[in-house]
C-alpha positions in Angstrom: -26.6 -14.1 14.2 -29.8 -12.6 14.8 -33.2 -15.1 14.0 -34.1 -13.4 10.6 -37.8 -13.8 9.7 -38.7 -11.9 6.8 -37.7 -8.8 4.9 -40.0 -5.5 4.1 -39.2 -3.9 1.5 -41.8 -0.9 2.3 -39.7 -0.2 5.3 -36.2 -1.2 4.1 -36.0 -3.2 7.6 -35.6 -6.8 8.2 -38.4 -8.0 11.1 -37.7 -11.4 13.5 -40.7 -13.5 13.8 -41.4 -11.8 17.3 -41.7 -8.4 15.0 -39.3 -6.8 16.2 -36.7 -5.1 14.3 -33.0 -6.0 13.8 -30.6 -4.0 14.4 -28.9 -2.6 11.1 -25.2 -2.6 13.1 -26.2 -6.1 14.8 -27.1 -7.8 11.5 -24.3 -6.7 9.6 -22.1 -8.0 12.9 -23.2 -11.4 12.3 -22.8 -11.2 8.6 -19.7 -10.5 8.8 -18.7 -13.3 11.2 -20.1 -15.8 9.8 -18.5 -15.1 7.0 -14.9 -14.1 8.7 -14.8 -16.7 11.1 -14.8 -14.0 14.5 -15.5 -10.8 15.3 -13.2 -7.6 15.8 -9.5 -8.4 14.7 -7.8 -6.8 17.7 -4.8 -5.3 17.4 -3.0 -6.7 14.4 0.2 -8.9 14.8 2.1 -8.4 11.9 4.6 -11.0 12.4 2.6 -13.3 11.1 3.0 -11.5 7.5 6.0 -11.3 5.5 8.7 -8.8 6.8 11.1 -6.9 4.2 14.1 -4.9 3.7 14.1 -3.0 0.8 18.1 -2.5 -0.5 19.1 -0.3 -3.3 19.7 3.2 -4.9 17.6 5.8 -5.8 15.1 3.7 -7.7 14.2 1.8 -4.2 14.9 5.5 -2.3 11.8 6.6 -4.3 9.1 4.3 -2.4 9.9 6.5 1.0 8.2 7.0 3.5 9.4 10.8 3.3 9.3 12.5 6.2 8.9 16.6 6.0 7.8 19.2 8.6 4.3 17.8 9.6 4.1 14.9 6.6 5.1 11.5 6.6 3.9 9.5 3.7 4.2 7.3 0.6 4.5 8.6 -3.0 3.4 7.2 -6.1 7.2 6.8 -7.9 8.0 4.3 -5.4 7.6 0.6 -6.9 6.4 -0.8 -3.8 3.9 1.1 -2.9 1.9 -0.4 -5.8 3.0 -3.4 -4.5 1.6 -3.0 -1.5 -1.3 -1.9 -3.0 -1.9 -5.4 -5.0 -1.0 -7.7 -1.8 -3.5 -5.4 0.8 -1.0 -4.2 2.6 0.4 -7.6 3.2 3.8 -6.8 4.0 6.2 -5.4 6.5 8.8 -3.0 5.8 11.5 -2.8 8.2 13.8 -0.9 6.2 13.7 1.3 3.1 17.6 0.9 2.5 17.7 3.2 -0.6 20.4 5.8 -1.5 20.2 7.4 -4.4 23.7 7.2 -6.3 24.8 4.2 -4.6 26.8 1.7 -6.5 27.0 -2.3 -5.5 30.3 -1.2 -4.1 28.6 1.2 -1.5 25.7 -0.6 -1.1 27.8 -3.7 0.1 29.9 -1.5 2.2 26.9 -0.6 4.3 25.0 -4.1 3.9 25.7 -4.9 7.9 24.2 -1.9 9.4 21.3 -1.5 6.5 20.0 -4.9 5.8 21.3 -7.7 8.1 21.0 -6.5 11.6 17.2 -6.5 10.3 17.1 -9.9 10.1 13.9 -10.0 7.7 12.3 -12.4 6.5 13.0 -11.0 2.8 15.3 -8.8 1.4 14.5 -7.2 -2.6 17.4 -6.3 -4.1 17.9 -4.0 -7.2 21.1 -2.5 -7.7 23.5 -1.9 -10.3 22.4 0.9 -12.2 24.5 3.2 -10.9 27.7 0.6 -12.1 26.3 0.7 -15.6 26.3 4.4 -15.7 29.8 4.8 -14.2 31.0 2.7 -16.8 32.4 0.2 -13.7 33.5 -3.4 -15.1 30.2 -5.9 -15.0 32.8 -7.9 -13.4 32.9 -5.7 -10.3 29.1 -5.5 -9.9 28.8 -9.4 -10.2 31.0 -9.9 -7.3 29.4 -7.7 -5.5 26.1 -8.8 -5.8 27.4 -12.5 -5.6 28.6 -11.3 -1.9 25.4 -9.5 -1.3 23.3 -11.8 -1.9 25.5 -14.5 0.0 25.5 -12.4 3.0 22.1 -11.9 3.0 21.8 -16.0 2.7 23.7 -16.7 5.2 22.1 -14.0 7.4 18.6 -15.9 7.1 16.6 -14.2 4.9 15.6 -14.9 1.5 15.6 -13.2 -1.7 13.8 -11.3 -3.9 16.1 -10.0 -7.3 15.9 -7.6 -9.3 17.2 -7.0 -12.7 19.0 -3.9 -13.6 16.0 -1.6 -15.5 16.5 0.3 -18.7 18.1 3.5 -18.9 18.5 6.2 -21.4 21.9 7.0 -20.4 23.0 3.9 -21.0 23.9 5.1 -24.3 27.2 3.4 -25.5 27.6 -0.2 -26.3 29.7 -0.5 -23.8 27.0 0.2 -20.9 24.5 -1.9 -23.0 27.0 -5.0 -23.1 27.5 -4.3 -18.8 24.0 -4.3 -18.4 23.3 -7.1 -20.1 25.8 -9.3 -18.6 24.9 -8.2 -15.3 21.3 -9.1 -15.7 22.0 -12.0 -17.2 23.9 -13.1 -14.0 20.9 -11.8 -11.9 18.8 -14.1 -14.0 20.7 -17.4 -14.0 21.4 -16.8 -10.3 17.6 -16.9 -9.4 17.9 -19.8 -11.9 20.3 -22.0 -10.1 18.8 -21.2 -6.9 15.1 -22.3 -6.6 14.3 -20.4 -3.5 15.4 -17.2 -4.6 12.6 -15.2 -6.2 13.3 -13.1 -10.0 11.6 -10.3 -10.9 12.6 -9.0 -13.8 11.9 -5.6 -14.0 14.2 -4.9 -17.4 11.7 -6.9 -19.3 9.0 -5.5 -17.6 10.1 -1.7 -18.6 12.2 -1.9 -21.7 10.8 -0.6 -25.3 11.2 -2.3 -28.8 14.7 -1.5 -29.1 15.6 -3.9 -26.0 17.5 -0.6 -24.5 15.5 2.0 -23.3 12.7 2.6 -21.0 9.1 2.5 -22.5 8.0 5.9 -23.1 5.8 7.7 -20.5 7.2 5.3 -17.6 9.9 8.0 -17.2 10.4 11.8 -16.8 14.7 11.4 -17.1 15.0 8.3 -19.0 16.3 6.3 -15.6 13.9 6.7 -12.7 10.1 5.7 -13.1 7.6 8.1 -12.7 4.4 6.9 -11.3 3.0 5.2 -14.6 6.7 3.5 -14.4 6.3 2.7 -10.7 2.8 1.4 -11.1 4.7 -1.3 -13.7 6.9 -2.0 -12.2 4.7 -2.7 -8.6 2.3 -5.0 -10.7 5.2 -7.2 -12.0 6.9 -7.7 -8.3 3.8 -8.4 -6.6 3.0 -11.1 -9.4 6.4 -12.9 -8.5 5.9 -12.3 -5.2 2.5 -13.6 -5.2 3.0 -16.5 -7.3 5.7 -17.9 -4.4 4.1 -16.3 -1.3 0.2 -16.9 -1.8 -1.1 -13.9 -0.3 -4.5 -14.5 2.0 -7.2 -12.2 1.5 -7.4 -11.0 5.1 -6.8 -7.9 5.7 -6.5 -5.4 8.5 -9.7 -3.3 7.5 -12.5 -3.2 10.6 -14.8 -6.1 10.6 -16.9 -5.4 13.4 -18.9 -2.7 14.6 -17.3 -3.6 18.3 -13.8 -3.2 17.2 -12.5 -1.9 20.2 -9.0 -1.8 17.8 -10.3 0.5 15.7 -9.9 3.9 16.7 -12.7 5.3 14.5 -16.9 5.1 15.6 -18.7 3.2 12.9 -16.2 1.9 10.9 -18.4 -0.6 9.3 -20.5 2.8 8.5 -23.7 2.0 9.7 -26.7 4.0 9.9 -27.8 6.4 7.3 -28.0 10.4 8.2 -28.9 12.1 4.4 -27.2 9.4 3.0 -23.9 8.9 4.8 -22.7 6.8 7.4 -23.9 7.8 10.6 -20.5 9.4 13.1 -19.1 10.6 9.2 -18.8 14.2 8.2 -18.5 15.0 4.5 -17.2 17.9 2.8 -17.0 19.1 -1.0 -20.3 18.2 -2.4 -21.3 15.4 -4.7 -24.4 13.0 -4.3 -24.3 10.5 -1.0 -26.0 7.0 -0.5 -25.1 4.0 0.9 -24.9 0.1 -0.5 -24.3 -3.3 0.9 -22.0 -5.1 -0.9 -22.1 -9.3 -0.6 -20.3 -11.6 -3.3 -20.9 -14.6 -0.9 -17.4 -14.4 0.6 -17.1 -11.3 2.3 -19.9 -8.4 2.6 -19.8 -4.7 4.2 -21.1 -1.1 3.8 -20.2 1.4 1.4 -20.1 4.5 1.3 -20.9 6.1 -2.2 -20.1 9.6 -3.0 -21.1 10.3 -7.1 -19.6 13.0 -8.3 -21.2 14.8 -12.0 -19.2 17.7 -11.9 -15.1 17.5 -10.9 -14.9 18.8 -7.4 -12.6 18.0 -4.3 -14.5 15.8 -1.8 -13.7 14.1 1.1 -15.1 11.9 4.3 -13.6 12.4 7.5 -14.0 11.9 11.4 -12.4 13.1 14.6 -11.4 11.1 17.7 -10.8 12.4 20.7 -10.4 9.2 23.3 -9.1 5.4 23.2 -5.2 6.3 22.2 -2.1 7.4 23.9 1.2 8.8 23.0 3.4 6.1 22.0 0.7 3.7 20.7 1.5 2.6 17.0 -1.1 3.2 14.1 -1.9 3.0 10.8 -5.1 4.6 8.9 -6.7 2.3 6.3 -9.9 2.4 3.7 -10.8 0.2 1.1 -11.3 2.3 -1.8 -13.2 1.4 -5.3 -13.8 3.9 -8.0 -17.1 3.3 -10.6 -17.0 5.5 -13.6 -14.5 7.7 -12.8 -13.4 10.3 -15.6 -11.0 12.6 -13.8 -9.0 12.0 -10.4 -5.7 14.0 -9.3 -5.4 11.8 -6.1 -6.8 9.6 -3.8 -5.5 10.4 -0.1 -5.9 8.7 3.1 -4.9 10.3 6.0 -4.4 10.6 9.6 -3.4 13.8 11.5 -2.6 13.6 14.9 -3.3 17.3 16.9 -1.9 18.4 19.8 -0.3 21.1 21.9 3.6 20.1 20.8 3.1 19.6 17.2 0.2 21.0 14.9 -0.4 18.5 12.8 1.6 15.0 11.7 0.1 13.4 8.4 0.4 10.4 7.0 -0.4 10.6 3.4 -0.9 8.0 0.6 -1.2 9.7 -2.6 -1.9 8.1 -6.2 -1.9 10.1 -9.5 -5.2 9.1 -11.2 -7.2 8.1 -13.1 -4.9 5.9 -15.7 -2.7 4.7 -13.0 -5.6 4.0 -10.5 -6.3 0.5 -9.5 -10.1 0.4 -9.4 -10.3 -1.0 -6.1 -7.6 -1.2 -3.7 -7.2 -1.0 0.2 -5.2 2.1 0.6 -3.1 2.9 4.0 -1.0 5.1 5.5 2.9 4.1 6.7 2.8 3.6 10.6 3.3 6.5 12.7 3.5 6.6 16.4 1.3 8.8 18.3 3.8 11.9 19.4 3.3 13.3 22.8 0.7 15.7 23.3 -1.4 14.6 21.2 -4.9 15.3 21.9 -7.3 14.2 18.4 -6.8 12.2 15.5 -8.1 13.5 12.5 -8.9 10.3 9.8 -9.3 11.8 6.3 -10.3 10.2 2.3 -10.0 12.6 0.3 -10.3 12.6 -3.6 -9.2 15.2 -5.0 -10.7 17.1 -8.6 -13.1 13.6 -8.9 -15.5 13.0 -11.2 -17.0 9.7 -11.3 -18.1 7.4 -8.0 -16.2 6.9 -5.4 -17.3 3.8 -3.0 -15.5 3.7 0.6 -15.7 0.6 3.2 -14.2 -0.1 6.5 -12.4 3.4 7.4 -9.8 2.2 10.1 -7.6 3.3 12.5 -5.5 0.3 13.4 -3.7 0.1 15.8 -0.9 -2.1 15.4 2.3 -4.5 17.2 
């Protein structure tokens, strides 16, 4: 930490007693370890976090990632991506093991291959939707979860269970008396086994009537939209956190030396018409920098206020310190002050090269009632495909209007 004298504000510069001047990217360095604990993170070793499989139907199928012709990315209908959100990014996904139309009876049939040669630390469960709507005997679907979850048990991991959610279609007393009595089982089984973890999402998504889906969490009555989604993330991270204790750390850069950060600056130093020195910025608005301290943790942040909706974005290029086969992951915390109109928030990474034009990874959020006003928001992982020559990082908010503050752009790479 450098010896600090005194501050002036004339200048806007902080002098040591020999009157010389600190460093703005030194300073902040020390900040930041003294309150951390060390410097750069390296290269992040996930196996320390929580690793999870999750196993379903289509409702699970819907957090992705989907993979098209240059795009690989999360969407906002997928439960866990709010999840993920919440914790910080705090959890592994081996496996998205959702098919959409599966019944318990399929989904056992493919458990081995699926869930268990992943030997997680934690599989979530939620199936039995499908059953209900195929008018299949709650009996049925209670053994096969019983089995399910038993093999999953016995395989090591632990559990994290689901209740069936609310459906339109489940429209005859019949399917109402099934679901019930299967979510009743879910729930006493949790019950009677103190290191399995409940969430029940039927509680969390059902209407007055105690049969249908709260309305506007739904565009068919059975799979959640993103307003659904965003639910029904919130109420598994707060069963998830209330056994797990999530830490605060994070993988976002906390050094300006952070030789595992693919990006220049990513503690966005230095000030160049009011953004980050190494940035480029597209799409107007109004730029400044702030440091943000609440005693605990401090960093940079890039502000970009925007008075009249526009699309605007931050990004940077990199050209050296990667190879082909190195895993990544691109990374921003992300607050929004004010904010009136948003059709998404996006953080990106492209990588360019001669065999493949461009391969994104996207996270997208539908905005602004669903937007979490602060939130590190990352990409899936992605290994770098041969030929690749630059990495393009990208934020990009799109039709804003309202403040939008960024810290710690990262690319991370990962193990």
């Amino acid at each position: 930490m450098p010896d600090i004298r005194h501050y002036s504000p004339r200048s806007g510069r902080i002098i040591k007693e020999d009157g010389s001047v600190v460093n703005e990217a030194t300073l902040l360095e020390g900040i930041l370890t003294a309150l951390t604990g060390g410097g750069g993170m390296g290269a992040i070793n996930r196996n320390d976090w929580p690793s999870f499989v999750l196993f379903g139907d289509s409702i699970t199928n819907q957090n992705g990632p989907f993979s098209g012709t240059v795009n690989y990315y999360w969407q906002p209908a997928g439960f866990f991506y709010w999840t993920q959100l919440l914790t910080g990014g705090h959890i592994k996904i081996l496996k998205q093991a959702g098919i959409g139309g599966n019944t318990t009876t399929q989904m056992l049939a493919r458990i081995d291959s699926d869930v268990l040669q992943y030997k997680s630390d934690y599989v979530h469960v939620l199936g039995g939707t499908n059953d209900v709507l195929t008018d299949t005997a709650s009996a049925t679907t209670v053994a096969n979860l019983t089995t399910i979850y038993k093999k999953i048990r016995d395989n090591g991991s632990k559990l994290v269970i689901a209740t069936v959610p609310p459906s339109t279609q489940c429209n005859t007393d019949q399917r109402v008396a099934n679901l019930n009595a299967i979510n009743k089982f879910i729930r006493d089984y949790a019950y009677a086994n103190k290191d399995v973890i409940l969430c029940d999402m039927f509680s969390a998504l059902v209407d007055s009537s105690g049969r249908l889906i709260l309305a506007g969490l739904s565009d068919d009555g059975t799979h959640p939209n993103a307003a659904g989604a965003a639910r029904m993330g919130r109420k598994l991270y707060e069963d998830l956190n209330a056994a797990l204790r999530f830490s605060k750390e994070n993988m976002l850069s906390k050094s300006y030396n952070d030789s595992n950060n693919l990006l220049t600056n990513g503690i966005l130093t230095g000030d160049s018409s009011g953004g980050a020195t190494s940035w480029s910025f597209a799409g107007g608005g109004t730029r400044s920098k702030n440091f943000y301290d609440d005693g605990t943790i401090a960093y940079n942040e890039q502000v970009i206020d925007v008075a009249t909706k526009a699309t605007v974005s931050m990004y940077q290029s990199v050209t050296t310190g990667f190879a082909a086969g190195m895993k990544i992951e691109g990374l921003a915390r992300i607050k929004f002050e004010d904010m009136t109109t948003l059709d998404s928030i996006a953080v990106k990474v492209n990588c360019v090269g001669s065999t493949q034009n461009t391969y994104s990874l996207t996270g997208n959020f539908d905005g602004p009632t669903l937007m979490l006003p602060e939130a590190i928001h990352s990409t899936p992982q992605l290994v770098i495909p041969d030929g690749t020559t630059k990495i393009d990082f990208y934020v990009v908010a799109t039709n804003l209007t309202g403040k939008m503050k960024i810290s710690n752009p990262t690319i991370r790479i990962v193990i």
